[in-house]
C-alpha positions in Angstrom: 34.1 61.4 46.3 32.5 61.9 43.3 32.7 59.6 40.9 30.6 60.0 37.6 29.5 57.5 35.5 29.8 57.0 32.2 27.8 55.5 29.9 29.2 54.4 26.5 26.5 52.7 23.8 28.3 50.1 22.0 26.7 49.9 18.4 24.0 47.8 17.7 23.5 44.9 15.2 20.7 44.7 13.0 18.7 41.6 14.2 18.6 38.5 12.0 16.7 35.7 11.7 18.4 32.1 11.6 17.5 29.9 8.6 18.9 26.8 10.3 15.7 25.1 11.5 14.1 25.9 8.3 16.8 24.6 6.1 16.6 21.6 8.1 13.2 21.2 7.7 12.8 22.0 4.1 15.8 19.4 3.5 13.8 16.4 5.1 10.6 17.2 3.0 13.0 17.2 -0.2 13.7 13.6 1.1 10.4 12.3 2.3 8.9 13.2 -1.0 12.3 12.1 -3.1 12.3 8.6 -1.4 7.9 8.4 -1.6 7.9 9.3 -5.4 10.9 6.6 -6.1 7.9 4.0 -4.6 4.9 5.4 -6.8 3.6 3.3 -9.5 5.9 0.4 -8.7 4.1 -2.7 -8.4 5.6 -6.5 -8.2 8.9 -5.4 -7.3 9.6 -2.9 -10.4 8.5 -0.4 -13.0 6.2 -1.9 -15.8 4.3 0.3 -18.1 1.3 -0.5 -18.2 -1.1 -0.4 -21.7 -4.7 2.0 -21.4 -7.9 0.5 -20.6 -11.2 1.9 -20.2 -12.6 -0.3 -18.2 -9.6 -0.5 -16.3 -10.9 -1.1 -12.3 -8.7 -1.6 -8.4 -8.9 -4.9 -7.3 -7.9 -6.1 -4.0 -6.8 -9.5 -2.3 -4.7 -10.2 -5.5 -1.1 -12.2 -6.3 0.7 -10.0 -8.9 2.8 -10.9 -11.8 4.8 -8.8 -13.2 6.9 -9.3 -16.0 9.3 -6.5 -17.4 10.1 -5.3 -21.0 13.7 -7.5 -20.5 14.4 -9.4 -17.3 12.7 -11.0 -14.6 9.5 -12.2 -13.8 8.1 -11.5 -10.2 5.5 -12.9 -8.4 4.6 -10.0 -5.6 8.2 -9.6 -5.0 10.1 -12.4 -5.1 12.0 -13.0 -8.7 11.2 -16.3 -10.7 12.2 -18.7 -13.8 9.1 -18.6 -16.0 9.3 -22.6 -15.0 8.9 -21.6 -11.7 6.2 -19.3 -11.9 3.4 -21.8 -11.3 5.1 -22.6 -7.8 5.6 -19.0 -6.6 1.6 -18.1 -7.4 0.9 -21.3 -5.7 2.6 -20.2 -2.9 1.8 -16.5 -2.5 -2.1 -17.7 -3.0 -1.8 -20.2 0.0 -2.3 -22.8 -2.5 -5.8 -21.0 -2.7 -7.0 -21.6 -6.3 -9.8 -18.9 -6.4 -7.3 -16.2 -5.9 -7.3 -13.6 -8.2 -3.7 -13.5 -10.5 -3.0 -10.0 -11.8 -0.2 -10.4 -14.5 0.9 -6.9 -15.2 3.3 -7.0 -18.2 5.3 -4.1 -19.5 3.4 -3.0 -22.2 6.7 -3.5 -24.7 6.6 -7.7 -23.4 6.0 -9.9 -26.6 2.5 -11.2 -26.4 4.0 -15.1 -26.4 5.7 -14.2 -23.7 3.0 -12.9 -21.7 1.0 -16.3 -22.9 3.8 -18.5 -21.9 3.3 -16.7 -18.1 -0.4 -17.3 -18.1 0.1 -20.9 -19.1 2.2 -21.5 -16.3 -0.1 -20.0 -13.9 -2.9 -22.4 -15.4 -1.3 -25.5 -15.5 -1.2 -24.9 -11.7 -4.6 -24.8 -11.7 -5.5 -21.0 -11.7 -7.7 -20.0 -13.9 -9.4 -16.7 -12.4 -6.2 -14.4 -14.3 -6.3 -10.8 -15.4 -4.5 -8.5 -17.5 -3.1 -5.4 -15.7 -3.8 -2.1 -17.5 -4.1 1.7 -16.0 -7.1 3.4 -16.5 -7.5 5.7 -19.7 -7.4 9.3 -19.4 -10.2 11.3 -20.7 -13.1 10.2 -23.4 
């Protein structure tokens, strides 16, 4: 019995590489940095524009004010009445009255407005208040 064997080749295909895995992980960086840029340079709840200032400096152990161009006010990030303002910083400071008050108005706020905020936070009793402004570029 002789039985020969044959051998057929079966064609082969040309190896290729699966973009799955890095689809996938090119699709979560899109994300990460999507959902991280949407928090940059929002401050006190929402996007102010801020004026230039060459002395501009970071401070730290702060209550923040913002106030937008139209619309609420915000002490760190709870929205206020300007009547109420005095009351929220009071409370955000725990009722301590050296606490620095950053007010960071939109640089399109009318200037009374702005005043009116500050008065509110004095007649509270805070007196140690600054202006927020970004840092100016070059010269």
């Amino acid at each position: 019995m002789s039985e020969s064997l044959i051998f057929t080749r079966r064609p082969r295909r040309p190896p290729r590489i699966d973009l799955t895995a890095l689809v996938d992980g090119v699709f979560n960086l899109l994300i990460f940095f999507a959902v991280t840029a949407s928090f940059a340079g929002r401050q006190a709840g929402f996007a102010v524009k801020l004026p230039e200032a060459a002395t501009a400096q970071s401070l730290k152990g702060h209550v923040i004010v913002g106030i937008a161009a139209e619309g609420p006010i915000r002490v760190d990030a709870t929205t206020v009445a300007l009547n109420q303002v005095g009351v929220a910083v009071t409370r955000h400071s725990g009722g301590n009255r050296e606490t620095q008050i950053v007010v960071r108005p939109d640089k399109t706020v009318p200037y009374q407005r702005v005043v009116a905020v500050m008065d509110e936070i004095r007649l509270v009793g805070y007196y140690n208040l600054a202006l927020a402004a970004v840092k100016k570029r070059g010269p």
